[in-house]
C-alpha positions as CSV (number, residue, x, y, z in Angstrom):
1,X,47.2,11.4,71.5
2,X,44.6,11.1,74.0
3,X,41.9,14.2,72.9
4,X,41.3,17.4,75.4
5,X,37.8,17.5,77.4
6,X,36.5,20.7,76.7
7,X,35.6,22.1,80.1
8,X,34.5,25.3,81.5
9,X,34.7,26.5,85.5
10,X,32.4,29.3,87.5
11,X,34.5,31.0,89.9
12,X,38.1,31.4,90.3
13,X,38.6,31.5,94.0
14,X,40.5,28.9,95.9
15,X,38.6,25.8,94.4
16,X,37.7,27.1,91.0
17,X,41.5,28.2,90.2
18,X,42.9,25.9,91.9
19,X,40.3,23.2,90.2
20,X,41.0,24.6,86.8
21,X,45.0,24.6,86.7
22,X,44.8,21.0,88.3
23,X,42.6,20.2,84.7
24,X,44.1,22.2,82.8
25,X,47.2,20.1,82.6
26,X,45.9,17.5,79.9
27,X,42.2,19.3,79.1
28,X,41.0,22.5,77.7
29,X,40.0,24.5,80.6
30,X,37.6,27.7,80.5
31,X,37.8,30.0,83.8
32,X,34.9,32.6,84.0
33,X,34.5,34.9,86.5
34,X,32.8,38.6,87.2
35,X,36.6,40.4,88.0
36,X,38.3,41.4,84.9
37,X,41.7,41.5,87.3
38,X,41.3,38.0,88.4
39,X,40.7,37.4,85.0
40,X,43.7,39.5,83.4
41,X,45.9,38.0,85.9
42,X,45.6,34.0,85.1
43,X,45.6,34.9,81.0
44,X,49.2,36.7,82.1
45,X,50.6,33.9,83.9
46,X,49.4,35.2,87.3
47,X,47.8,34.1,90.3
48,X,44.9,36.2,91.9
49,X,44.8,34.2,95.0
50,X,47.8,33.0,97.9
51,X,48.6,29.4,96.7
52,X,52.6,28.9,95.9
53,X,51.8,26.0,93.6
54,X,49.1,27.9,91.4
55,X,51.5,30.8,91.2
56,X,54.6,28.2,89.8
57,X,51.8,26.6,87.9
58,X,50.3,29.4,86.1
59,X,54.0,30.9,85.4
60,X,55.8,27.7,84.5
61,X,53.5,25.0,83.1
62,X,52.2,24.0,80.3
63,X,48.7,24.9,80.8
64,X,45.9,25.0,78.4
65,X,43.8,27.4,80.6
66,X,42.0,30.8,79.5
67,X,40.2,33.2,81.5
68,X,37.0,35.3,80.5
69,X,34.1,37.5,81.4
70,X,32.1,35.5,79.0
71,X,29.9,32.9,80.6
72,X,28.1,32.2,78.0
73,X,30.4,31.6,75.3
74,X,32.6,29.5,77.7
75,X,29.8,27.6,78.8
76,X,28.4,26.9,74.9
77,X,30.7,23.9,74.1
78,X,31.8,23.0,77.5
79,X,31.3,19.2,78.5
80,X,31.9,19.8,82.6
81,X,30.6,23.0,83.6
82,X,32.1,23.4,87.1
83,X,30.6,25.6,89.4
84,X,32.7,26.9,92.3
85,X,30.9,30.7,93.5
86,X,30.9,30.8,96.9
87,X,27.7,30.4,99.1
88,X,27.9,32.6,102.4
89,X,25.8,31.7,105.4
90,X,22.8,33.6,105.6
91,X,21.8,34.3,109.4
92,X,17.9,35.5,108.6
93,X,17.2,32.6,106.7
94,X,19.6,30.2,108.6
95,X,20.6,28.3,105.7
96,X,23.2,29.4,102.7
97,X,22.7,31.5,99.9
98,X,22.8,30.0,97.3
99,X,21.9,32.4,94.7
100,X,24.7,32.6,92.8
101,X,25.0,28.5,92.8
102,X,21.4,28.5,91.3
103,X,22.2,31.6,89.0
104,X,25.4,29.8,87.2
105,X,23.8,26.6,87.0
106,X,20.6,28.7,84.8
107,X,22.5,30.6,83.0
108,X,24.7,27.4,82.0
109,X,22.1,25.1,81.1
110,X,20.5,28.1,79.0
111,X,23.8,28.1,77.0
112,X,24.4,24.4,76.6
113,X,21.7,22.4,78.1
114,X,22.9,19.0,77.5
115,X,26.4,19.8,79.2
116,X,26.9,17.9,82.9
117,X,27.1,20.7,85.4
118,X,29.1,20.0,88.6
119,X,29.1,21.9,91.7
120,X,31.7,22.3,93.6
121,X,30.6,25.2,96.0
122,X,29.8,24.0,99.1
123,X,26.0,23.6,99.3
124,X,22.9,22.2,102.6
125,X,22.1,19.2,101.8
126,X,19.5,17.7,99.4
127,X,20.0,20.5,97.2
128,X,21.4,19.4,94.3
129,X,18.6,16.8,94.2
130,X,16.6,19.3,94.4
131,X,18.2,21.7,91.7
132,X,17.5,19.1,88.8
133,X,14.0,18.6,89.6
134,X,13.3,22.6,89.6
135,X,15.4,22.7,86.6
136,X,13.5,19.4,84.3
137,X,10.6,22.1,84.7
138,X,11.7,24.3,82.8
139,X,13.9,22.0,80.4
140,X,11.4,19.3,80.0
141,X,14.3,16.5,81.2
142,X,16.4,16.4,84.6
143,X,19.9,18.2,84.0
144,X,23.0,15.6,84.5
145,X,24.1,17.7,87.6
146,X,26.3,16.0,90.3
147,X,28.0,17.2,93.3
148,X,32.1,16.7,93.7
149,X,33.0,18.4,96.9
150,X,36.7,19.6,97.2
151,X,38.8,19.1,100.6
152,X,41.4,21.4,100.1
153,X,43.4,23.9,102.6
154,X,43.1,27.8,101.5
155,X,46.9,28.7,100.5
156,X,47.6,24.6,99.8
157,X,44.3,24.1,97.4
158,X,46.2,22.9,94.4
159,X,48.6,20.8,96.1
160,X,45.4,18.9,97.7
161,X,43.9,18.7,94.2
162,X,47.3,16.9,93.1
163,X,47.4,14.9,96.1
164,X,43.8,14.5,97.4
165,X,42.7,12.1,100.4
166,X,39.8,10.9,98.5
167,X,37.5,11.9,95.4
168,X,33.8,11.5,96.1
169,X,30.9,12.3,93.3
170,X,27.8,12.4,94.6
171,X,24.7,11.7,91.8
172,X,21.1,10.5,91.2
173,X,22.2,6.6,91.0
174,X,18.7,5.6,89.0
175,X,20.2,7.8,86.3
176,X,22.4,5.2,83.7
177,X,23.6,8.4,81.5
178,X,24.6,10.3,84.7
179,X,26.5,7.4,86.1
180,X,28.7,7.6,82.4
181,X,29.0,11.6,83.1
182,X,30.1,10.9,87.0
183,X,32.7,8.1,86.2
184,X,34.4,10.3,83.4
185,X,34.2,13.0,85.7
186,X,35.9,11.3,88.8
187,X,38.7,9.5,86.2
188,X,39.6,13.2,85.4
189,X,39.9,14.2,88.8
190,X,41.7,11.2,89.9
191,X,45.5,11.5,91.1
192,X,48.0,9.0,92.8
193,X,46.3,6.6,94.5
194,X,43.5,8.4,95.8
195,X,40.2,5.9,96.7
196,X,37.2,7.5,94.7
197,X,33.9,7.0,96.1
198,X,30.6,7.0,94.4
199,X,27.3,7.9,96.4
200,X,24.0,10.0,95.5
201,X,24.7,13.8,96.0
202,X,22.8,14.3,98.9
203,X,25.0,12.2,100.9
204,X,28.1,13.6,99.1
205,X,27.3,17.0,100.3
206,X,26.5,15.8,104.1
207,X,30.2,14.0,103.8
208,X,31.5,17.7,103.3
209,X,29.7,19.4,105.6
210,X,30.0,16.6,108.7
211,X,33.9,16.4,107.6
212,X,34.5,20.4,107.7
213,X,32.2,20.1,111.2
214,X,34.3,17.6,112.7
215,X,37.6,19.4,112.0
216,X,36.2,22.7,113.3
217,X,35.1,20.7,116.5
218,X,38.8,19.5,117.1
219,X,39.2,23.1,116.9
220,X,37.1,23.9,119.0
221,X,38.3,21.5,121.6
222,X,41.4,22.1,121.6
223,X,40.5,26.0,122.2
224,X,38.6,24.7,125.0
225,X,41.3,23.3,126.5
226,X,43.6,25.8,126.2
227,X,40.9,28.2,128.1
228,X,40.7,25.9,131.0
229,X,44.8,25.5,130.9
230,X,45.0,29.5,131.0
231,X,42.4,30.0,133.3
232,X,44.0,27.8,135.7
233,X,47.8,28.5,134.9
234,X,48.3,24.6,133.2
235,X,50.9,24.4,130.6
236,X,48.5,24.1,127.5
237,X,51.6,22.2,125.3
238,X,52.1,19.5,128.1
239,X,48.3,19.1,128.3
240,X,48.2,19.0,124.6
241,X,51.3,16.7,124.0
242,X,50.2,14.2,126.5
243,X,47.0,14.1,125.1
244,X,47.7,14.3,121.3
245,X,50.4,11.3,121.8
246,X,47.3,8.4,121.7
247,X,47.1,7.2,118.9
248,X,43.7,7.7,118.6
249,X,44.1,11.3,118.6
250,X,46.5,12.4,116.5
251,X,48.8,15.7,115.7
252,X,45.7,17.3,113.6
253,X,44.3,20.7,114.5
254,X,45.5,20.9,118.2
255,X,47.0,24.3,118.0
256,X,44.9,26.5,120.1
257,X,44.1,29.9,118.6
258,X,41.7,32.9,118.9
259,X,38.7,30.4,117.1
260,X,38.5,28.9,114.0
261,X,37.4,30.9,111.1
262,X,38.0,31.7,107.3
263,X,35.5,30.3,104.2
264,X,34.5,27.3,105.3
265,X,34.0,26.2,108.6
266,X,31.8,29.3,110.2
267,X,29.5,29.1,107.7
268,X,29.3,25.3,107.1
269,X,28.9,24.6,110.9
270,X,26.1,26.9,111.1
271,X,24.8,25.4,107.8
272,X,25.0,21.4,109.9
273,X,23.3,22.7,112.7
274,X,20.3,24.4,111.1
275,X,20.4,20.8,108.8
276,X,19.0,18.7,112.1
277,X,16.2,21.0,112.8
278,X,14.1,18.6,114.1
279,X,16.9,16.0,114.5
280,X,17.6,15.6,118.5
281,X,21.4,16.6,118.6
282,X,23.6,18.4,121.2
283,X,27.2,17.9,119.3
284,X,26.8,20.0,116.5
285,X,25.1,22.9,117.7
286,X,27.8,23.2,120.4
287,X,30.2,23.0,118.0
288,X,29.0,26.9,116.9
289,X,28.3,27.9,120.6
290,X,32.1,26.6,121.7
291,X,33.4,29.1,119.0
292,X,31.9,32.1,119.6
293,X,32.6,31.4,123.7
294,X,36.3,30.9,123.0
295,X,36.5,35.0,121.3
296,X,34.5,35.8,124.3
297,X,37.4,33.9,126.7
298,X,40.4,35.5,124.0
299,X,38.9,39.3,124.8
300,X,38.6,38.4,128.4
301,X,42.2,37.3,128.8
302,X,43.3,39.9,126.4
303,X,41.4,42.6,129.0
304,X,42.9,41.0,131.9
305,X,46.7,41.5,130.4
306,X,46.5,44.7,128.9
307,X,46.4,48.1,131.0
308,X,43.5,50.6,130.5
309,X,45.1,53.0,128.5
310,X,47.5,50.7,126.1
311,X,47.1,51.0,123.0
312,X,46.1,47.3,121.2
313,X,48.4,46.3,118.1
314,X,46.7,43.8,116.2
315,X,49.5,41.8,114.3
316,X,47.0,40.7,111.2
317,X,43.7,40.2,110.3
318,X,44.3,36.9,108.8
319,X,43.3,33.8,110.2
320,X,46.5,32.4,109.5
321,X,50.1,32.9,108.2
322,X,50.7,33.2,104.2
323,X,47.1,33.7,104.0
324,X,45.0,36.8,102.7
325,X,42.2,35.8,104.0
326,X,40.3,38.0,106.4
327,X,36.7,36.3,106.2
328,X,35.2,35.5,109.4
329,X,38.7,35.6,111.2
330,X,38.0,35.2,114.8
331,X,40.0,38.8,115.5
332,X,37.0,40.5,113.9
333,X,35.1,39.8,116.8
334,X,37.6,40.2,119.5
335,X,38.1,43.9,117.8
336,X,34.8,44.5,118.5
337,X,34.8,43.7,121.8
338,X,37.9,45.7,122.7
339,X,36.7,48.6,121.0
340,X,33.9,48.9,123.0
341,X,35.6,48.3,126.1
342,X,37.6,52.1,124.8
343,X,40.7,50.5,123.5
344,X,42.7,52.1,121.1
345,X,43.7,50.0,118.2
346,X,46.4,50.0,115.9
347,X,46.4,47.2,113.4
348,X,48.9,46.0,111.0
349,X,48.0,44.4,108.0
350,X,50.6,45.1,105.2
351,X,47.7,43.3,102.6
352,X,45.5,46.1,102.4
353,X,45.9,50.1,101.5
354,X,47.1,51.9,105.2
355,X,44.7,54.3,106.8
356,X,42.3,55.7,109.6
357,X,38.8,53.5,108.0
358,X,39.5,49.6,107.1
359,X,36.2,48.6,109.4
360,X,36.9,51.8,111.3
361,X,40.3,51.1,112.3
362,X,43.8,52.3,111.8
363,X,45.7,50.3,109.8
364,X,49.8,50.2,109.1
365,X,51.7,48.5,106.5
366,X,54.7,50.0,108.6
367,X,55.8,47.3,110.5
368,X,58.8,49.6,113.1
369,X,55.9,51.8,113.4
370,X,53.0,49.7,114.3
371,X,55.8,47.6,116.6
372,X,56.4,51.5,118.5
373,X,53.0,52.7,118.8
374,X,51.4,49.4,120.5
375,X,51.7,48.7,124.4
376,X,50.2,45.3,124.0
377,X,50.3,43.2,120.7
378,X,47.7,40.5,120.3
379,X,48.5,37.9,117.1
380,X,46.4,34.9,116.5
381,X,49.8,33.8,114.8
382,X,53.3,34.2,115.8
383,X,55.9,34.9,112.9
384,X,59.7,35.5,112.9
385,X,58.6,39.5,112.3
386,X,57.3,39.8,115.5
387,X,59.9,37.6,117.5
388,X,61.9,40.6,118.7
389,X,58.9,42.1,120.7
390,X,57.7,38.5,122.1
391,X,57.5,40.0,125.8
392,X,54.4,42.4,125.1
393,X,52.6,39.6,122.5
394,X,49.4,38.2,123.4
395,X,49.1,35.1,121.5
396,X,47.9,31.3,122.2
397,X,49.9,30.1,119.2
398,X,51.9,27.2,120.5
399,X,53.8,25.4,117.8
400,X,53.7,28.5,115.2
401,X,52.0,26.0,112.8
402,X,48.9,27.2,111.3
């Protein structure tokens, strides 16, 4: 019988939990994090996080998985400590903080110092580089740290760990040792028939960053044509399906909506384009610019529909359907900008408690109610629950696909 790898993981948000159930099938897996209820939950059986397949994983299967509060006694005999905290965008110092990155990584080569660390949190580039040479410093060697990024969909993160598009692990390639450590890594990882690329980490992290760019600029453009289709009453699906149909297009990401938002694409486009300071571009930067004009378009149109005294229903702060994920969702901004044009605003969002304060709105999990009280219903997504009122809803969703 093949023998476990011992292996311990920072983090259990979408690519932490979804990263330690996918290795948990055939190794010892370790899950740390700071919530004792994200923590209770997996050791019960129990997924903290929207993802069908972790839920019937966790529930069903066989998993050798454990979750703790203890870092350091998870990280003590780990072989792969995998770090997957988040790092959020910081606007003042227009890169990401990556503070809780650097703290994990410290605290887990203080516990087990010849373990390979590997980050999965999304990071700028050059940084992991630069992480083992601040680390040797104080450790008197370079740390065997590599970067595997993950390209996984929030609500589908497991299924895209069990059937992945590629598997890239990015390391210092004049490092013999680290080469064994990134090989045993990636054959751990590896799934179906998925191509695995090797490359040094700085290059691995711009493939993450440029891939998440692109797809948020297909957004984008989409978006963009769907303002110009509204704005000069086209039929956006015709315009879409006729020019979705080459080939060289594709189906992908052509569903307009109110702007792209959730974990990773606000904050890593904004990471990209602070990346070619000093780099002539044009591309990426608009990228950013095209997002924030779209809300600006959404609130306009939404203004130019609605009477003055309606009262807004806002069907969902989630980006998305089946998704509890209200992080940078475009309707945060639109919100704003209706609520200081004197709006009232009723939002329903059966995810979170009901009341007069969530961001200093109303908020209904009572779905006849919140369906009565609204004039004019804006949803960035349509779903059968709303179907029955389709004549006062506000929505650019064309083929109710997320």
């Amino acid at each position: 019988m093949k023998e476990k790898t011992k292996i311990a993981v920072a983090g259990l948000g979408y690519v932490g939990l979804s990263t330690a159930v996918f290795l948990a099938r055939e190794n010892t897996v370790t899950a740390v994090d700071i919530d004792t209820l994200k923590v209770d939950m997996v050791n019960l059986g129990m997924s903290p996080i929207y993802d069908a397949e972790i839920g019937d994983f966790l529930a069903s299967e066989d998993l050798d998985i454990f979750a703790t509060t203890d870092a350091d006694r998870a990280y003590r005999d780990a072989e792969f400590i995998i770090v997957a905290v988040p790092t959020n965008y910081d606007a003042k110092a227009s890169r990401f903080d990556t503070s809780c990155v650097e703290g994990v990584v410290a605290l887990a080569l203080k516990a087990n110092p010849r373990a390979t660390i590997v980050i999965k949190s999304t990071v700028p580039i050059g940084f992991t580089e630069n992480l083992r040479q601040t680390c040797a410093v104080s450790l008197g060697h370079k740390p065997g740290i590599i970067f595997a990024p993950e390209f996984s969909r929030e609500g589908r993160s497991l299924y895209d760990n069990l059937h992945p598009s590629r598997i890239i692990v990015g390391y210092d390639q004049t490092d013999e040792l680290l080469e064994e450590e990134a090989l045993r890594f990636a054959s751990l990882m590896a799934c179906e028939d998925a191509p695995i690329l090797y490359m040094g980490s700085s290059e691995a992290e711009a493939v993450k960053l440029f891939a998440n760019s692109y797809l948020a600029m297909r957004v984008a453009f989409f978006n963009e044509l769907d303002s110009y289709a509204e704005f000069h009453g086209l039929d956006t699906k015709s315009v879409i399906e006729g020019v979705c149909l080459d080939s060289r297009i594709g189906q992908g990401y052509n569903n307009p909506s109110f702007g792209y938002g959730g974990y990773c694409f606000p904050k890593d486009t904004k990471q990209l384009k602070a990346q070619f300071a000093g780099v002539p571009s044009a591309l990426i930067p608009s990228i950013v610019k095209a997002n924030a004009l779209r809300k600006d378009f959404i609130t306009w149109s939404i203004t130019y529909h609605a009477k003055e005294d309606d009262t807004i229903g806002v069907y969902r702060l989630a980006m998305k359907a089946g998704s509890d994920n209200f992080r940078e969702s475009a309707i945060w901004d639109v919100l704003s900008a209706l609520k200081g044009k004197g709006y009232k605003i009723i939002i329903y969002e059966p995810s979170v408690e009901p009341g007069e304060n969530y961001g200093g709105y109303l908020v209904t999990d009572d779905l006849a109610r919140f369906k009565e009280e609204s004039d004019f219903i804006v949803a960035n997504r349509i779903t059968p629950e709303i179907e029955d009122i389709k004549d006062k809803v506000y929505t650019r969703d064309i083929y109710n696909i997320n």
